[in-house]
C-alpha positions in Angstrom: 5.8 -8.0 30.5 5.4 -5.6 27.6 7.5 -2.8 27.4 6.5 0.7 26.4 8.2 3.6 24.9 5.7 6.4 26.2 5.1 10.0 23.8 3.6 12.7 26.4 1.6 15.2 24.6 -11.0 7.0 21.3 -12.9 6.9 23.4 -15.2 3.8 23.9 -18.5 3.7 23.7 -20.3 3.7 27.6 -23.1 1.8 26.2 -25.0 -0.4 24.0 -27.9 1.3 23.0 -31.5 -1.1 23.0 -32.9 -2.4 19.5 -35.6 0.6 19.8 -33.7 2.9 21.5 -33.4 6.5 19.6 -30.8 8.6 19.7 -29.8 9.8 23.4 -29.0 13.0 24.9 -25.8 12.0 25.3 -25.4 11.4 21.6 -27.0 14.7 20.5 -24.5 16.7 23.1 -21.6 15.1 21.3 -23.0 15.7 17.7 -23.9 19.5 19.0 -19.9 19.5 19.6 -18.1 17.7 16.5 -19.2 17.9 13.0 -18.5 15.9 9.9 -17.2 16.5 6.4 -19.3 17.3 4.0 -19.4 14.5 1.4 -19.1 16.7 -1.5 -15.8 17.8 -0.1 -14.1 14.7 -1.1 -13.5 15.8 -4.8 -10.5 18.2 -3.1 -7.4 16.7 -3.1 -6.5 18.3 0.2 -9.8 19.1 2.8 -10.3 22.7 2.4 -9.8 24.8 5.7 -13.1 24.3 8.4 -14.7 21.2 6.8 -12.5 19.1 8.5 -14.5 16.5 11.0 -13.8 17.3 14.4 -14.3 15.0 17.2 -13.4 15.9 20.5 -13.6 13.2 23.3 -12.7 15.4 26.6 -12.8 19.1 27.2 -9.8 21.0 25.0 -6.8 21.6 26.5 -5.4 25.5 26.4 -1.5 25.1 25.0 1.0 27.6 25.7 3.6 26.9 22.8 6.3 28.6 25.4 5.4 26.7 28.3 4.6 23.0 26.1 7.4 20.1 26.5 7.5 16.9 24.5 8.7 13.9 26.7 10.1 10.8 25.6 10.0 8.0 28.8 9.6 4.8 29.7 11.5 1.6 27.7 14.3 4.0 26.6 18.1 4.5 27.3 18.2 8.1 27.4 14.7 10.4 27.9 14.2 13.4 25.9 12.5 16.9 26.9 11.7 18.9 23.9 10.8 22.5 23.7 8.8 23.9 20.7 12.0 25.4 19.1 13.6 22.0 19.8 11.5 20.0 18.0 11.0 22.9 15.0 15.2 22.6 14.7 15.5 19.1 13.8 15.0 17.8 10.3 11.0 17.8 9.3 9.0 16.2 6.7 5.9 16.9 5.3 3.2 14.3 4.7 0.3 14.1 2.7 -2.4 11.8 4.9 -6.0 10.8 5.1 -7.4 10.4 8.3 -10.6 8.6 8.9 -12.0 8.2 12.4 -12.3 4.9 13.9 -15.5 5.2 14.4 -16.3 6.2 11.3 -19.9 3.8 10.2 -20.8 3.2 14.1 -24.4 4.9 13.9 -25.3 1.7 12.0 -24.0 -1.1 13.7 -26.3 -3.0 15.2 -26.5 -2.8 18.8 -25.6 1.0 17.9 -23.0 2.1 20.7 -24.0 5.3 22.2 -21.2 7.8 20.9 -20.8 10.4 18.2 -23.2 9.0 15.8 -20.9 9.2 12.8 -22.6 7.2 9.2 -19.0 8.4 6.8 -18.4 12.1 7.0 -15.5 11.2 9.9 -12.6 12.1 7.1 -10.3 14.5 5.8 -7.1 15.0 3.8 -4.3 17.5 5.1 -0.7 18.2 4.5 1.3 17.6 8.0 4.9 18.6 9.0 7.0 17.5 11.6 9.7 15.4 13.2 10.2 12.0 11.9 8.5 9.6 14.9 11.8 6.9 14.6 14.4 10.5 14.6 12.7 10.8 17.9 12.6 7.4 18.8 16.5 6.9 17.8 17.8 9.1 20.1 15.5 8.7 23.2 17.5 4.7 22.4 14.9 2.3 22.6 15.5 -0.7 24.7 15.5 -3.9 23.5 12.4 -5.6 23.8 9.9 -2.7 23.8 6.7 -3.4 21.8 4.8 -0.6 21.7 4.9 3.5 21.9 1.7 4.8 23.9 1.2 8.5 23.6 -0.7 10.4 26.1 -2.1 14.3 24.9 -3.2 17.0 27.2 -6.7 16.3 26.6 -8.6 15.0 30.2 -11.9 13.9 31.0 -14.2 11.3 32.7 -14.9 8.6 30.5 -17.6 6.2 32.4 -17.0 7.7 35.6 -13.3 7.1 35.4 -10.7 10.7 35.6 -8.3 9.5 32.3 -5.6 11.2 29.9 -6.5 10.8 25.9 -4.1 8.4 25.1 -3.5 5.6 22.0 -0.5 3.6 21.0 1.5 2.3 18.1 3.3 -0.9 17.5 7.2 0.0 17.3 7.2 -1.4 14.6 4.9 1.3 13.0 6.4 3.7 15.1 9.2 3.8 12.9 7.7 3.9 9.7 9.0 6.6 7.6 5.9 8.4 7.2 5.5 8.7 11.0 5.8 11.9 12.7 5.8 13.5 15.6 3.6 16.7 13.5 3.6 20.5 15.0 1.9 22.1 11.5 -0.9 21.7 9.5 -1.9 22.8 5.9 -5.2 22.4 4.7 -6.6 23.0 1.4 -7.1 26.5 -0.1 
């Protein structure tokens, strides 16, 4: 049985879309909601502030920064409940990164899947702080044998018909990668 280290805090396609099927409702409700980066945006080193892509799968949680708690459970030796000014006390790091949606390119795949009908503008460049993920990860103790660490957000929706948490996981072995963090800031470009 795998073992999981599990971080409280993408959605699949439903559907295949037919070889002359347009563009759904479905699809034009979701691109009514997120938005892309403009191309020309790229020549920044860092995305400037509100031409970041958004993509929001379920309906966005509210966070009270008083009343959120980090939890680190499941295939560890001791679990960890973090309050904001717990996390913000521990050493931090700040990372330049790129992210690119995964689903960056799926409006021309062929069957299309009916989802947010990105072509490349699912990208941006920011400057994150936070709490090294293997800090973290050191002192919840993983157990031997754990193989992955599956993190779960606020975010909640019906996905098919099925009630589900946003959630995605990590190999441990990435999970401790320097670069990793557990990130409560962001800087964007000016």
């Amino acid at each position: 049985m795998t073992q999981h280290a599990s971080i409280s805090a993408a959605s699949a396609p439903a559907r295949v879309a037919g070889p002359e099927e347009g563009v759904s409702q479905e699809e034009l409700a979701l691109a009514a909601r997120n938005h892309g980066l403009p191309l020309e945006a790229l020549r920044y080193d860092v995305t400037p502030p509100g031409l970041h892509y958004t993509l929001t799968h379920y309906d966005i949680p509210f966070a009270d920064e008083h009343d959120w708690r980090l939890q680190v459970t499941g295939a560890v030796r001791q679990p960890l409940t973090l309050d904001m000014p717990q996390l913000r006390e521990r050493a931090a790091r700040t990372v330049r990164v790129t992210f690119e949606c995964a689903g960056n390119g799926r409006a021309r795949l062929r069957p299309r899947p009916v989802s947010q009908p990105w072509l490349v503008e699912a990208v941006g460049t920011a400057d994150w702080t936070g709490v090294p993920l293997a800090d973290l990860l050191r002192e919840a103790g993983l157990a031997e044998g754990a193989r992955t660490v599956a993190f779960t957000g606020a975010d909640h929706g019906a996905e098919r018909g099925v009630e589900q948490d946003y959630a995605r996981g990590l190999d441990v072995a990435d999970a401790l990668g320097e670069d990793v963090l557990l990130a409560y800031d962001v800087r964007t470009g000016k």
